[in-house]
BAVEX-712114 format. One record per residue (C-alpha): residue number from 1; x, y, z. Coordinates in Angstrom, 3 decimals, padded with zeros to 6 digits. Layout:
BEGIN
+-----+----------+----------+----------+
| num |     east |    north |       up |
+-----+----------+----------+----------+
| NUM |        X |        Y |        Z |
...
+-----+----------+----------+----------+
***
This chain:
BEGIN
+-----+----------+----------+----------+
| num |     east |    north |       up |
+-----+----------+----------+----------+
|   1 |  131.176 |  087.010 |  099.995 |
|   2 |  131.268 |  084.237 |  097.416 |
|   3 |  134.996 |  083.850 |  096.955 |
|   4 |  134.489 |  080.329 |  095.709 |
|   5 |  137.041 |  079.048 |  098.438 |
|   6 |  136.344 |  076.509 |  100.762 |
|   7 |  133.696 |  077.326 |  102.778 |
|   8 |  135.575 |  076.696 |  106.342 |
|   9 |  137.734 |  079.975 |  105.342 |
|  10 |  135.457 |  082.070 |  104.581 |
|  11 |  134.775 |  083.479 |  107.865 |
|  12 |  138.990 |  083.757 |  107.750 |
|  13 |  138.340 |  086.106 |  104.582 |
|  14 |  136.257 |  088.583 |  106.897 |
|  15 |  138.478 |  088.473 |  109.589 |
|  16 |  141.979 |  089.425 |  107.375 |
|  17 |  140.072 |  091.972 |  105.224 |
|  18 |  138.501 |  093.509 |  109.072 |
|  19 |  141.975 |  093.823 |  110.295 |
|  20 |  143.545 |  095.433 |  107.530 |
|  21 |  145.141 |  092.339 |  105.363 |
|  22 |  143.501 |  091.396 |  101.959 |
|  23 |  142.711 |  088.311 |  100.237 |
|  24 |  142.924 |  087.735 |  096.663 |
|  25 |  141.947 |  084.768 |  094.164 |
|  26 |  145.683 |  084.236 |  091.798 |
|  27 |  144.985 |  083.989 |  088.005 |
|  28 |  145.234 |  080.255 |  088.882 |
|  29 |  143.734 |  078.349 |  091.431 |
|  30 |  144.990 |  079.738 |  094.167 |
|  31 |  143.726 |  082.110 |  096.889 |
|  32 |  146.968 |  084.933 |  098.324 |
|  33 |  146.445 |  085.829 |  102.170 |
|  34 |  148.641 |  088.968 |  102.617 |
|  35 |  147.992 |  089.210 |  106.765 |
|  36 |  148.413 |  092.853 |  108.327 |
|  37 |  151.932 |  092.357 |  108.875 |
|  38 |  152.599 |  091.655 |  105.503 |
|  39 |  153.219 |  087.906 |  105.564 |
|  40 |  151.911 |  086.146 |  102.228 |
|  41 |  150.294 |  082.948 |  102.767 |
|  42 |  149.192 |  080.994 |  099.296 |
|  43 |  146.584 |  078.197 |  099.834 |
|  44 |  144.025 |  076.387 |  097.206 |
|  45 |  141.275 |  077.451 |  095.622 |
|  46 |  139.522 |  074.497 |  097.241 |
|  47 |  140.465 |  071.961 |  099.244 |
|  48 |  139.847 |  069.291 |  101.040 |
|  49 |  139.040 |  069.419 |  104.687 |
|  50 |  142.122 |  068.917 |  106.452 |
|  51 |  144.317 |  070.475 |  104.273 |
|  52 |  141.562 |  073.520 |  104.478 |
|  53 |  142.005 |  073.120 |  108.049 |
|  54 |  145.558 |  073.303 |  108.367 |
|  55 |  145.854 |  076.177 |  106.720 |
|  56 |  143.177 |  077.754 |  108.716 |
|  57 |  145.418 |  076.798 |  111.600 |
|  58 |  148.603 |  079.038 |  109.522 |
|  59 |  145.928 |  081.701 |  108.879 |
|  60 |  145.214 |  082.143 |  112.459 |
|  61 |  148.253 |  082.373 |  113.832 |
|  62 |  149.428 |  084.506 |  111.709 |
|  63 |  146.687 |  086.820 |  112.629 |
|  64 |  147.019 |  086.006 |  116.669 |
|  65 |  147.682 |  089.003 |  118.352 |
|  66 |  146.604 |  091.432 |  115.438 |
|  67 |  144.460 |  094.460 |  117.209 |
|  68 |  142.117 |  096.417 |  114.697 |
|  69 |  143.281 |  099.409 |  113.621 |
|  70 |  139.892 |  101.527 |  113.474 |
|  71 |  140.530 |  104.748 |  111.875 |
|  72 |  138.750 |  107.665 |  114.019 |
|  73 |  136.894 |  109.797 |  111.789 |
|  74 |  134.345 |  112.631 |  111.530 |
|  75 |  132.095 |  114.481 |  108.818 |
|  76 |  133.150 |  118.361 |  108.319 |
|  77 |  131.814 |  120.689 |  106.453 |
|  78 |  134.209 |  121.438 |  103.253 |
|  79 |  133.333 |  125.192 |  103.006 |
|  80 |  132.192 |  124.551 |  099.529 |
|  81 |  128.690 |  123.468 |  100.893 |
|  82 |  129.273 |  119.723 |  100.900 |
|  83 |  130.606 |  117.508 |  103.155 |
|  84 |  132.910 |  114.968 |  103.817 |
|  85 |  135.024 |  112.331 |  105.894 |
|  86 |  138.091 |  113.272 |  107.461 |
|  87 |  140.498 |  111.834 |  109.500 |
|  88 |  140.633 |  113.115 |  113.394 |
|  89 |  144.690 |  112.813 |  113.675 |
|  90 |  146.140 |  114.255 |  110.424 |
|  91 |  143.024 |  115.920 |  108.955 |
|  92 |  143.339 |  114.102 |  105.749 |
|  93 |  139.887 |  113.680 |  103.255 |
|  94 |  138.501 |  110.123 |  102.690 |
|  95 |  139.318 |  109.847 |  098.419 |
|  96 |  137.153 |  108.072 |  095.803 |
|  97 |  138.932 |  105.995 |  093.285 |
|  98 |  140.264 |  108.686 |  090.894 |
|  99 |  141.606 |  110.432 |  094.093 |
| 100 |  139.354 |  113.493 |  094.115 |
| 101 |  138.187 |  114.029 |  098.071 |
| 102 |  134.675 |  112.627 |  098.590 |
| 103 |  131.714 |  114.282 |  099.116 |
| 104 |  128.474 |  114.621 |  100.196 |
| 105 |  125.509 |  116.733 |  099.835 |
| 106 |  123.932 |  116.021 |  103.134 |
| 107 |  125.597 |  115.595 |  106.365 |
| 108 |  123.770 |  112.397 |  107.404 |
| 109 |  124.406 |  111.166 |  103.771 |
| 110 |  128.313 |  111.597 |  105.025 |
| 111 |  127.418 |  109.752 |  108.252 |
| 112 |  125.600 |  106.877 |  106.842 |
| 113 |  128.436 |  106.020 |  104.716 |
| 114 |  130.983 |  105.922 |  107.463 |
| 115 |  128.736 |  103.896 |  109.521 |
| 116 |  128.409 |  101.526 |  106.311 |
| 117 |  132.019 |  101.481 |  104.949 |
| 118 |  134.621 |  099.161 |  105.374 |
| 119 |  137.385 |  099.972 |  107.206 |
| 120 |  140.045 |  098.990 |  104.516 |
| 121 |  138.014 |  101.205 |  101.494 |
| 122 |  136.888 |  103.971 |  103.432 |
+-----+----------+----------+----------+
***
């Protein structure tokens, strides 16, 4: 992970970024918490113990409550030869950065990468 915060949140950084919220180091020394429901909690880059603490205490209840959202997906064949990772409710492609669909050569390839991916990128 290696954020550089205080090392009592990290296991906080996991847990926002697992249920869909991100965490983000300002251009100062500051760390953003944007939680799943789109509150924005600002703490320090690092900090002493209780202060650490007491936001931890913010952190977690702003997250109390908060169910995963696991996207349900499967590998299909693209009828080009390749494959890739779809979405089982609307049917939509996983995309790469430049927003081309992804794909893969081998179906297990396609599997592998689903089974390795984070929710939040794949």
């Amino acid at each position: 992970m290696g954020l550089g915060i205080n090392k009592d949140l990290e296991p906080l950084v996991r847990k926002v970024r697992r249920l869909g919220g991100s965490v983000e180091i300002t251009g100062g020394s500051h760390v953003r918490w944007t939680m799943p429901s789109g509150e924005v909690i600002t703490t320090g880059l690092t900090m002493r113990d209780t202060t650490a603490r007491n936001c931890q205490r913010r952190i977690e209840a702003a997250l109390d409550g908060v169910v995963p959202a696991r996207p349900r997906r499967e590998v299909r064949p693209n009828g080009a030869g390749k494959f890739i990772i779809a979405d089982i409710d609307s049917g939509e492609a996983l995309r790469n950065g430049n927003d081309y669909a992804r794909t893969f050569g081998r179906r297990a390839a396609a599997a592998a990468f689903m089974r390795a991916a984070p929710a939040e990128k794949a």
